[in-house]
C-alpha positions in Angstrom: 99.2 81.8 62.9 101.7 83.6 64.7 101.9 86.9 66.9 106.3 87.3 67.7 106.8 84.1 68.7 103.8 82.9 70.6 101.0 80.6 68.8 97.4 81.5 69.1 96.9 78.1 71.2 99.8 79.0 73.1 98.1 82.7 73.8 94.9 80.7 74.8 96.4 78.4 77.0 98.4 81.0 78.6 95.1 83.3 79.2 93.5 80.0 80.8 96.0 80.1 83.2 95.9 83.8 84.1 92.5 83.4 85.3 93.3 80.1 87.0 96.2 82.3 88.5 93.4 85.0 90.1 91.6 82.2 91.8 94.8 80.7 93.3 95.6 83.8 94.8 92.7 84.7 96.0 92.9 81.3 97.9 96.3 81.7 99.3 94.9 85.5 100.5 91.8 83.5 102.6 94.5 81.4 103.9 96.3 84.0 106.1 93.3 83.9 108.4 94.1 80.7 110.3 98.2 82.2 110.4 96.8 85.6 111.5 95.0 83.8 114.1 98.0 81.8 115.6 100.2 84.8 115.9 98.1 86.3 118.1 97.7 83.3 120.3 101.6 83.0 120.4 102.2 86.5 121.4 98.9 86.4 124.3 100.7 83.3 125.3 104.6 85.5 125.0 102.9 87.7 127.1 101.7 85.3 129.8 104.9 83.8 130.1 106.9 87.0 130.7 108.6 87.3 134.4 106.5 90.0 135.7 102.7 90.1 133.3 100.6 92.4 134.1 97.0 91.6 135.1 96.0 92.5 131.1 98.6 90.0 130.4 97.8 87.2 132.9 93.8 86.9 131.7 93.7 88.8 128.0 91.2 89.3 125.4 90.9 86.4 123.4 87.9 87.8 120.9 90.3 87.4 117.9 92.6 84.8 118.8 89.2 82.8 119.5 87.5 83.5 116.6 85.1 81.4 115.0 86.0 81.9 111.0 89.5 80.7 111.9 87.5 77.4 113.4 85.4 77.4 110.4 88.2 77.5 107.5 90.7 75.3 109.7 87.7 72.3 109.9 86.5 73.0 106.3 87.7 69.7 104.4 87.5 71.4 101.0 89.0 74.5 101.8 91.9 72.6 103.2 92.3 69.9 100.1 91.9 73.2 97.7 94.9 74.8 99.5 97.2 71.0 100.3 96.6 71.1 96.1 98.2 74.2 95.3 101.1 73.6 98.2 100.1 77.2 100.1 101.5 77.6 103.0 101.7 81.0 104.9 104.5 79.2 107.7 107.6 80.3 106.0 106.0 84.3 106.0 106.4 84.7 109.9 107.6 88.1 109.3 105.0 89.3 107.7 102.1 87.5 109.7 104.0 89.7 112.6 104.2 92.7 111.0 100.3 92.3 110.1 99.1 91.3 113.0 101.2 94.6 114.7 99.5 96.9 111.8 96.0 95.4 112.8 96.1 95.7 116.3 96.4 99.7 116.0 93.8 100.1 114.1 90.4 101.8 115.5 88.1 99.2 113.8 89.9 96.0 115.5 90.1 98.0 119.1 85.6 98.5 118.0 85.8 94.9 117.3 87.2 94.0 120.3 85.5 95.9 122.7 82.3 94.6 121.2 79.9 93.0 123.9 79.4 90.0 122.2 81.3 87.8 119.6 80.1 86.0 116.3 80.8 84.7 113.2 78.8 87.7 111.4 81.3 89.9 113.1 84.5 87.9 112.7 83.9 87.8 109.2 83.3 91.8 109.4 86.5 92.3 110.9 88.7 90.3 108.3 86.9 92.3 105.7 88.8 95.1 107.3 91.8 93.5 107.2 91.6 92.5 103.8 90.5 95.5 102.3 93.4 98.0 104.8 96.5 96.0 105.4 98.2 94.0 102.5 97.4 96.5 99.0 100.6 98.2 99.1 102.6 95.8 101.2 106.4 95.6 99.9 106.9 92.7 101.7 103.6 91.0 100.2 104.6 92.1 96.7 107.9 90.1 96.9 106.3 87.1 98.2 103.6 86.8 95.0 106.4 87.8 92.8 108.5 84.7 93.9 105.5 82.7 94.0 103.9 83.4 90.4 104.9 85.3 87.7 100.6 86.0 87.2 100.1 87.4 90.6 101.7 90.9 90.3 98.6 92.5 89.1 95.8 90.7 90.5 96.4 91.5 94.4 93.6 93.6 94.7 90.9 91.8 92.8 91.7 88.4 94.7 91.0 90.3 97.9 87.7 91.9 97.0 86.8 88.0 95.9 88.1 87.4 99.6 85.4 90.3 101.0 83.1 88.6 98.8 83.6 85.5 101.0 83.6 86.9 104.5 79.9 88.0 103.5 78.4 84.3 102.0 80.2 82.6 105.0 78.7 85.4 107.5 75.1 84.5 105.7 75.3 80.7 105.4 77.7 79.9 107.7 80.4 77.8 105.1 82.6 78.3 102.9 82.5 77.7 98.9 84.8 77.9 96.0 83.8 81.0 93.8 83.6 80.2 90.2 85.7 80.8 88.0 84.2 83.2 85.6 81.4 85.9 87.2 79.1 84.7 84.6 79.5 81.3 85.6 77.3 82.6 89.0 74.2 83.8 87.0 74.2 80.6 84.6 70.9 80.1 85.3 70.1 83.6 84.2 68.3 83.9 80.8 70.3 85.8 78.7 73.9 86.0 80.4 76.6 85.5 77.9 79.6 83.4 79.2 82.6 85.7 79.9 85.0 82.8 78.9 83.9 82.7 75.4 84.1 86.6 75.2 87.5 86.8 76.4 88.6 83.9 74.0 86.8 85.7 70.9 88.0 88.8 72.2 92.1 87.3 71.8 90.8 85.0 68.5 90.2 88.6 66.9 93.0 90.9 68.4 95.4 88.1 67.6 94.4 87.2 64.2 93.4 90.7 63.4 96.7 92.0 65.1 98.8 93.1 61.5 95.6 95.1 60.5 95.0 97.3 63.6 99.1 97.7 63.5 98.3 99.5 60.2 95.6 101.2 61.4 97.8 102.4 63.9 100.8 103.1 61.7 98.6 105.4 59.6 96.7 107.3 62.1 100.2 108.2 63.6 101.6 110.8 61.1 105.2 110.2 61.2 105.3 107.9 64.3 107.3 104.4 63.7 104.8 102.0 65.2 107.9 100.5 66.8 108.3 103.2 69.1 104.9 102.9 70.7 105.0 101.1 74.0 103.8 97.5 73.7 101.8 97.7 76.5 99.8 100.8 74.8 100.0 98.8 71.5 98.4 96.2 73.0 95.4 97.9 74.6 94.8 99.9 71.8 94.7 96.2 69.5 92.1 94.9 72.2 90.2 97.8 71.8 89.8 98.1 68.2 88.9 94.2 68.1 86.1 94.0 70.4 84.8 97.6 68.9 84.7 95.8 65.0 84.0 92.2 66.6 81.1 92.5 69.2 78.1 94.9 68.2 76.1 95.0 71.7 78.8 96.7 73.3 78.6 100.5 72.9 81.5 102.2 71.2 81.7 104.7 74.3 82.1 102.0 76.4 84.4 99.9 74.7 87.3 103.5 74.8 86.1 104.5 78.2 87.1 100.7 79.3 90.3 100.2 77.5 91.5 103.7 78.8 90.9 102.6 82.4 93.0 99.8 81.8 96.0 101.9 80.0 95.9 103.9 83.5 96.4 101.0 85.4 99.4 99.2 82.9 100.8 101.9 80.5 103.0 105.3 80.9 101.6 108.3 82.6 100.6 109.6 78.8 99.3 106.1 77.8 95.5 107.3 78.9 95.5 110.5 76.7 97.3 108.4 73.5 94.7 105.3 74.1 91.9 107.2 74.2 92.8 109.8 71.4 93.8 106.8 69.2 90.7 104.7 69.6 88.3 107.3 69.1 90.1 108.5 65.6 90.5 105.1 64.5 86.9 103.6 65.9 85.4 106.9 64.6 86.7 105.9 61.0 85.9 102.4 61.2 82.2 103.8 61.7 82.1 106.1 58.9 83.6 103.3 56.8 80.1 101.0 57.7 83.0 98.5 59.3 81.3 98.8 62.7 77.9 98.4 63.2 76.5 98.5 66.8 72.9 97.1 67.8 
């Protein structure tokens, strides 16, 4: 079965790789500690080898350019074999590293981390929560680099780094470093009850793609004299999802399943795609209802 031109395997396999996508950069973000840390050991070290350094110069604070997650991720063989794997490197990004480390050294909570009477890994990884969470969402420069680097990456920027403040917490707790899974549910396996969020997003594209000509018509006749053509894909798309996991998975509210899919029209569609999503689903979902074509337990 065909959707345009792309296979329903060729949609799965492509979905696959999405997620992988989330993880690899989420890996190649936790990799800018080590390159952080080096910049600011070359410019103490630009500074003590000026003609004339000043006494701040000659014997500076080496809290950050010391710290101890740095240590940690630099001896951490599987860390290191996870990111040799993918190739990451952050050397050929001086720029950036500079322009980073310039941003962070401003910045009220590094000065509070610095001044602190005394160091540890707890508050190392503290202060790189800070830094992942303040200085790169937003960054032009950063944006061009995971555009060049994956064609997957553009959207995910933010999500990888809260995965990365996920990390700075377990390593402050048990003092390593581990791979997150790769799915959230894979985390609460043992967990009686927890559905697997791989299989759901598969069923979820098995339905909107096979169902995709009938939620077109849907559409088509909901929208008094509208050519479907003219709706943006992007809308089209959402609005497909929606009415797929709204006919094809009962536990899932019918509230929730609009409120969700017009959160995510907000972040991908127009500035009108939020009003037309939402307005669409609930006309359409509504009817399905009436109809007996969605039951909800």
């Amino acid at each position: 079965m065909l959707a345009g031109d792309v296979s329903l395997a060729t949609a799965e396999s492509r979905l696959d790789l999405s997620c992988e996508a989330t993880r690899d950069l989420y890996l190649f973000m936790l990799g800018i500690v080590s390159p952080l840390t080096r910049t600011a050991r070359e410019r103490i070290e630009s500074a003590r080898n000026k003609f004339n350094p000043t006494e701040e110069e000659k014997n500076p604070n080496m809290r950050f350019a010391d710290n101890a997650l740095a240590v940690l991720l630099d001896n951490d063989p599987d860390f290191n074999k996870a990111l040799e794997k993918r190739k990451f490197s952050w050397d050929q990004y001086d720029l950036l590293l500079k322009k980073t480390y310039a941003s962070i050294v401003t910045k009220d909570y590094y000065k509070a981390y610095m001044d602190a009477l005394e160091s540890s890994l707890a508050s190392d990884c503290k202060l790189f929560s800070r830094i992942f969470e303040e200085e790169f969402v937003g960054s032009v420069e950063l944006e061009h680099i995971l555009e060049d680097m994956s064609i997957y990456w553009n959207d995910d920027l933010a999500y990888s780094l809260t995965y990365c403040c996920r990390s700075m917490d377990s390593i402050a707790r048990t003092g390593r470093w581990a791979m997150p899974p790769l799915y959230q549910s894979d985390m609460k396996k043992d967990v009686k009850g927890v559905e697997s969020d791989k299989q759901f997003v598969h069923k979820l594209l098995q339905n909107a793609f096979g169902g995709y000509q009938k939620y077109l018509s849907m559409v088509s006749e909901t929208v008094a004299n509208w050519d479907h053509e003219r709706i943006v894909s992007t809308d089209m798309a959402i609005i497909v999802c929606g009415l797929a996991e709204a006919e094809n998975f009962p536990t899932i509210p019918v509230k929730v399943t609009i409120n969700e899919y017009v959160e995510i029209s907000k972040f991908y569609g127009t500035p009108k795609s939020r009003i037309f999503v939402n307005g669409l689903l609930d006309r359409i979902i509504q009817k399905l209802v009436n109809e007996g074509r969605i039951n909800k337990k």
